[in-house]
VOBA-1610 file (N, C-alpha, C; in pm, whole numbers, padded with zeros to 5 digits, always signed):
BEGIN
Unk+09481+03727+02833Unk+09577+03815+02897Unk+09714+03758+02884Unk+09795+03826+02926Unk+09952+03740+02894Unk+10017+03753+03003Unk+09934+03810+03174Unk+09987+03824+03270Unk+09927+03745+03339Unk+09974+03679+03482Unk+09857+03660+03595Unk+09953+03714+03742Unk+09870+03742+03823Unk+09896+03800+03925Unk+09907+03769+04029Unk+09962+03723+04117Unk+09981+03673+04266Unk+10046+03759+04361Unk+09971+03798+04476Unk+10041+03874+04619Unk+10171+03797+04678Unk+10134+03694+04666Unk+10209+03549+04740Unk+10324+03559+04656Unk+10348+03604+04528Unk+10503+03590+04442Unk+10578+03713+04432Unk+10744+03705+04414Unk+10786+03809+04431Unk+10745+03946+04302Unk+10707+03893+04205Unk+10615+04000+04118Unk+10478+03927+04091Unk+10396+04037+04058Unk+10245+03991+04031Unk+10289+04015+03852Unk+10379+04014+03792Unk+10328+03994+03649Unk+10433+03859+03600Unk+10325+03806+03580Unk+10408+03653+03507Unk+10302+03642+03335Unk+10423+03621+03296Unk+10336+03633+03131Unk+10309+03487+03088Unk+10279+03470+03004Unk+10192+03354+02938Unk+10338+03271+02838Unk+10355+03179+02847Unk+10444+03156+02764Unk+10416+03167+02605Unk+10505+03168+02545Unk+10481+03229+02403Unk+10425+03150+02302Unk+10434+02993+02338Unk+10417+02854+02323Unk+10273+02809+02237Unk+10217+02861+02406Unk+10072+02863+02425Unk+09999+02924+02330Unk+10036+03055+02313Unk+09979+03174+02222Unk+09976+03143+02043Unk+10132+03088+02064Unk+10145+03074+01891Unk+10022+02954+01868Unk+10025+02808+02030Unk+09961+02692+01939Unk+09762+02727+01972Unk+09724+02854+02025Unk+09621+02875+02027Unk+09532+02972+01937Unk+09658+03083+01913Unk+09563+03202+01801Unk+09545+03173+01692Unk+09520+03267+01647Unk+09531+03406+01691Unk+09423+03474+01787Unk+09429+03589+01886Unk+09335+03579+01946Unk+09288+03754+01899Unk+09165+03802+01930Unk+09126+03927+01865Unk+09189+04077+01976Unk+09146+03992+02107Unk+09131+04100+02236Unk+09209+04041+02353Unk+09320+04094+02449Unk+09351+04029+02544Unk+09335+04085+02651Unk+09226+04121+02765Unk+09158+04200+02821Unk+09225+04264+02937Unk+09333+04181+02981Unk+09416+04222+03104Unk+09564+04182+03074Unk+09579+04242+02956Unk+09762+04252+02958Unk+09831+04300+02973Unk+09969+04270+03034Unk+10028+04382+03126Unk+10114+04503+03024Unk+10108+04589+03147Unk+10186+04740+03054Unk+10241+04708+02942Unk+10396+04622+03012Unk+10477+04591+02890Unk+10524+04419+02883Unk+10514+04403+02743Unk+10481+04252+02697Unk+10614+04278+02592Unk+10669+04168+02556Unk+10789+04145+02470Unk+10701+04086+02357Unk+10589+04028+02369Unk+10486+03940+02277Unk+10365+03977+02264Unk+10331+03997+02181Unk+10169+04025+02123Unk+10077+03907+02195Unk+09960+03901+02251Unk+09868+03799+02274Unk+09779+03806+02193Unk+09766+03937+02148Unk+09620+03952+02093Unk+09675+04091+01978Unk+09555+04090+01894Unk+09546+04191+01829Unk+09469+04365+01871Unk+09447+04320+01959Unk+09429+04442+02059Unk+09466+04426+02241Unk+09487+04476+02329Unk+09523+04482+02465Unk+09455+04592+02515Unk+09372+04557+02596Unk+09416+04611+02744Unk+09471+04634+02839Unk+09524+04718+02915Unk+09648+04698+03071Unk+09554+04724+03168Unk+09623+04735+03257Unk+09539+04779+03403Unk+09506+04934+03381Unk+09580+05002+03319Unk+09560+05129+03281Unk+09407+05160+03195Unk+09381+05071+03120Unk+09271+05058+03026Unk+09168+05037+03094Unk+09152+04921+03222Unk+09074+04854+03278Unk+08972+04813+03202Unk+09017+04674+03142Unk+08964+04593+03068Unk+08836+04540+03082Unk+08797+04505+03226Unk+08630+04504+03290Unk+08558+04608+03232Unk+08570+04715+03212Unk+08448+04806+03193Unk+08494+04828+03034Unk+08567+04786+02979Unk+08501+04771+02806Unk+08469+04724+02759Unk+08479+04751+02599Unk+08400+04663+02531Unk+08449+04562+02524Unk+08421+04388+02516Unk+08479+04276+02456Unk+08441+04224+02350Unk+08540+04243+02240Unk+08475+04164+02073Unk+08571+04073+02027Unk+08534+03982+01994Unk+08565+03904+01899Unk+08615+03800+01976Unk+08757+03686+01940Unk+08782+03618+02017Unk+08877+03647+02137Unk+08836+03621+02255Unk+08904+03688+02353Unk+09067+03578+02409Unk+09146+03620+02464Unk+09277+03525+02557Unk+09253+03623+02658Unk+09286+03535+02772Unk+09278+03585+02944Unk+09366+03467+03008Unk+09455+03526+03050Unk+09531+03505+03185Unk+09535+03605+03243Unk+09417+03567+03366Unk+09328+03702+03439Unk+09442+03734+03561Unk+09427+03793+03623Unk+09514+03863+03744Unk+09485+03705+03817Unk+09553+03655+03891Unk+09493+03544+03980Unk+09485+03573+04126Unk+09415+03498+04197Unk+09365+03509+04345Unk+09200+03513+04317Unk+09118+03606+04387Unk+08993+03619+04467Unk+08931+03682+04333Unk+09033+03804+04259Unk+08966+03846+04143Unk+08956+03789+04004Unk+09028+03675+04001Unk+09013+03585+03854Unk+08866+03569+03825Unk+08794+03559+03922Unk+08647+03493+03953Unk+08568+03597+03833Unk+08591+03720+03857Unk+08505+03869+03868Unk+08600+03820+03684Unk+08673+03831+03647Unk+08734+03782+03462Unk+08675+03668+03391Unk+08675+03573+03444Unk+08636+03449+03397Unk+08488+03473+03356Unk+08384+03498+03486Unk+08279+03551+03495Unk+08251+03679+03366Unk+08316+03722+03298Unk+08301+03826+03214Unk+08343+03745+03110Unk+08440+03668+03113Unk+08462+03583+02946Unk+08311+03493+02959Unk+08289+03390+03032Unk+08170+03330+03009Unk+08046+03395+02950Unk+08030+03551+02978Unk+07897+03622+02978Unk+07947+03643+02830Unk+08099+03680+02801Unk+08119+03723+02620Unk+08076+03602+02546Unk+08127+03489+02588Unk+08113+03346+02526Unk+08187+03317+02438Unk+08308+03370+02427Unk+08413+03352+02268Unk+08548+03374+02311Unk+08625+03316+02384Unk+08791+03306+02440Unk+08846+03185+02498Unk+08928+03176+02540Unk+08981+03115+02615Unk+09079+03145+02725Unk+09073+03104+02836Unk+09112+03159+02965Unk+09209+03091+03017Unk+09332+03079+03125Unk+09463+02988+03113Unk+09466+03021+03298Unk+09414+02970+03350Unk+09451+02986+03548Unk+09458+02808+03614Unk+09513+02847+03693Unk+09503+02759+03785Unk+09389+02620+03786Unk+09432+02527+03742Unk+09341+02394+03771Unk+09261+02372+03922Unk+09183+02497+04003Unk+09199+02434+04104Unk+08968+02432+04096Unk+08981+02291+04067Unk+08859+02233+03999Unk+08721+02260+04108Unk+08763+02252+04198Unk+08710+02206+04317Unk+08661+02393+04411Unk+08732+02499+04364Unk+08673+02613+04395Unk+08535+02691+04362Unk+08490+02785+04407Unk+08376+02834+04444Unk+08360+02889+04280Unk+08510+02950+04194Unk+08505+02996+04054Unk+08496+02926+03990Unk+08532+02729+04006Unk+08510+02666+03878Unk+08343+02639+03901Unk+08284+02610+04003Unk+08131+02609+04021Unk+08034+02741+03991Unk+08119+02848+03990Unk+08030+02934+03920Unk+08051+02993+03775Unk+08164+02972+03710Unk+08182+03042+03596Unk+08262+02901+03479Unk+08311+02779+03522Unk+08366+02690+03460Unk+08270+02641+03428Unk+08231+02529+03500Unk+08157+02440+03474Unk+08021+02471+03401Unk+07948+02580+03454Unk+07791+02574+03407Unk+07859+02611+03260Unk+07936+02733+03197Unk+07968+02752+03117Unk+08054+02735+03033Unk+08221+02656+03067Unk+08268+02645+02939Unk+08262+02521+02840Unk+08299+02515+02723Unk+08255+02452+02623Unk+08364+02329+02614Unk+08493+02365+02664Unk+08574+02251+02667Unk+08708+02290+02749Unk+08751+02212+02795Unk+08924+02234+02937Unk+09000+02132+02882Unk+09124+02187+02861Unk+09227+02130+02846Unk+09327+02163+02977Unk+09355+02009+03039Unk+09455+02026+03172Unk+09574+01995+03134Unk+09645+02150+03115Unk+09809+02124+03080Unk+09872+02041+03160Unk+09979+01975+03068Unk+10044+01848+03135Unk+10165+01920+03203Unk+10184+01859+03295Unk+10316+01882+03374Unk+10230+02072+03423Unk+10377+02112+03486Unk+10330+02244+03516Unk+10440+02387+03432Unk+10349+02458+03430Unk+10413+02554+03330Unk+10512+02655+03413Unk+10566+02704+03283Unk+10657+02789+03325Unk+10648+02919+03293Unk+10645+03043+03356Unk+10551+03142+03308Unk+10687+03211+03294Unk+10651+03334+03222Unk+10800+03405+03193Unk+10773+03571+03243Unk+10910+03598+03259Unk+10884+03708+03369Unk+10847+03821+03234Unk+10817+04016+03255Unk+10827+04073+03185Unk+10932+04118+03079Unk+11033+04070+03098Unk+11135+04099+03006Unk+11129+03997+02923Unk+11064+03860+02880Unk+11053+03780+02841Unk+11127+03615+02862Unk+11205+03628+02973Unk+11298+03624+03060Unk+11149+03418+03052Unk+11197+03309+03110Unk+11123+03200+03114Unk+11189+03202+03291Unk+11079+03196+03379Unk+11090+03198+03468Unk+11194+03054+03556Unk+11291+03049+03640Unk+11330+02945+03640Unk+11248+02830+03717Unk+11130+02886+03792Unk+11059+02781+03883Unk+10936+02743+03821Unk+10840+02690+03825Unk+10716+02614+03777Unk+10627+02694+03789Unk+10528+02713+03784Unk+10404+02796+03826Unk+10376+02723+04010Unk+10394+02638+04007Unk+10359+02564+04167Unk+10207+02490+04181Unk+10162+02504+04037Unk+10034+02447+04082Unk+09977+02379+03932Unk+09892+02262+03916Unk+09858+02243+03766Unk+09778+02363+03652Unk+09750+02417+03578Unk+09684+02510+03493Unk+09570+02454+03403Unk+09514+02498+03366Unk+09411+02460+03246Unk+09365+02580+03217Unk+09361+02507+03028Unk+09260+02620+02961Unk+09135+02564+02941Unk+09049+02718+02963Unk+08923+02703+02928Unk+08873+02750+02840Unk+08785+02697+02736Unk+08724+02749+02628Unk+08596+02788+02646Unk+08521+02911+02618Unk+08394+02889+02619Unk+08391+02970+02455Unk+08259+02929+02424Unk+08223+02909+02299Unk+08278+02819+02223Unk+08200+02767+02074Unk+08264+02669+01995Unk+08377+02689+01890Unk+08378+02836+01916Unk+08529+02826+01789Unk+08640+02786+01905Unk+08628+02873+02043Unk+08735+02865+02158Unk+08742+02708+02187Unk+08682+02620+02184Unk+08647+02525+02198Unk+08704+02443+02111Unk+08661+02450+01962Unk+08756+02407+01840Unk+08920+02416+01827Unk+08975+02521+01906Unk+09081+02581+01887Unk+09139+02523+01992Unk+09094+02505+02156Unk+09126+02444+02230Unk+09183+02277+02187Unk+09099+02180+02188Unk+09106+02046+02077Unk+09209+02045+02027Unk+09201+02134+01935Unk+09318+02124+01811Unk+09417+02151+01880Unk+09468+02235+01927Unk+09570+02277+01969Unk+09693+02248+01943Unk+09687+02119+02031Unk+09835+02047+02024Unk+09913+02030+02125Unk+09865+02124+02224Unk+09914+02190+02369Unk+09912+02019+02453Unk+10047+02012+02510Unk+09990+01888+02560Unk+09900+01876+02695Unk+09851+01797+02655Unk+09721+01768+02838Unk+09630+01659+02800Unk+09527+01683+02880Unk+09412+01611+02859Unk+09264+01717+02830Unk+09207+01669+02730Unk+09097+01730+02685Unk+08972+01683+02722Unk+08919+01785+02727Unk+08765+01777+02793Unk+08689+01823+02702Unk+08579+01810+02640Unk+08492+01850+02558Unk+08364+01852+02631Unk+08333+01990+02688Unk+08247+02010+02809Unk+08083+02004+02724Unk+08101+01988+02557Unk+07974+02012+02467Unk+07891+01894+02463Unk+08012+01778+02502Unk+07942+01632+02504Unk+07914+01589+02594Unk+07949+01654+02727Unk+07901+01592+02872Unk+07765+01680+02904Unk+07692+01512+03037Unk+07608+01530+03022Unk+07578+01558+03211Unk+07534+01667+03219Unk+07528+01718+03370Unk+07432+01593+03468Unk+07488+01563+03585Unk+07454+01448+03701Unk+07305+01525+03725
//
């Protein structure tokens, strides 16, 4: 997706920086992107208008899901596709990374420092996101692509760990 969503901020559409996109794609499908984007994420989009949950998902997916309570109900739908990568909130320790991170993705990269999301006009927001981010890969090309990247952080290769 190239949006994420918060009640708590003065708009719910913050886009994906452009950064990210160039050092991750190309991506096939971006399931929840907003109306209007200054930047391509994907080679196809969905908006809220489309409602990206009840279609089809092919090929390799990008998601920066709406955030809050419903990221859970996105993530949960990339894991079941098995081929994207997803960009929310690092917050490791929630009820969504125990049900849809961990059992399933293939590798996390924890962006360094904190990002800066850019408003709809393409506009780079002047404040931080307020919280750390990570991407998640599930499947092994998303996974491959993650690695490589270049994106700075720390990498996790969730294919070689071995569950407690």
């Amino acid at each position: 997706m190239g949006s994420h969503q918060s009640a708590a901020m003065k708009s719910d559409v913050w886009l994906t920086p452009p950064w990210i996109i160039k050092a991750l794609g190309p991506f096939d499908l971006d399931p929840c992107s907003p109306l209007d984007r200054p930047w391509d994420t994907a080679a196809k989009h969905y908006t809220i208008d489309d409602d990206g949950l009840s279609r089809e998902w092919e090929g390799n997916v990008w998601m920066n899901p709406p955030y809050g309570l419903q990221a859970a109900t996105w993530l949960g739908r990339l894991a079941k596709h098995g081929d994207g990568i997803a960009l929310v909130f690092a917050r490791t320790e929630t009820r969504m990374f125990f049900d849809w991170v961990w059992p399933y993705a293939t590798a996390l990269l924890f962006i360094e420092g904190r990002l800066h999301f850019h408003h709809p006009d393409g506009s780079r927001a002047k404040a931080n996101s307020g919280a750390p981010s990570v991407l998640i890969a599930y499947g092994d090309r998303a996974a491959r692509k993650l690695i490589n990247s270049g994106v700075p952080g720390a990498r996790v290769d969730l294919r070689k760990a071995v569950a407690a």
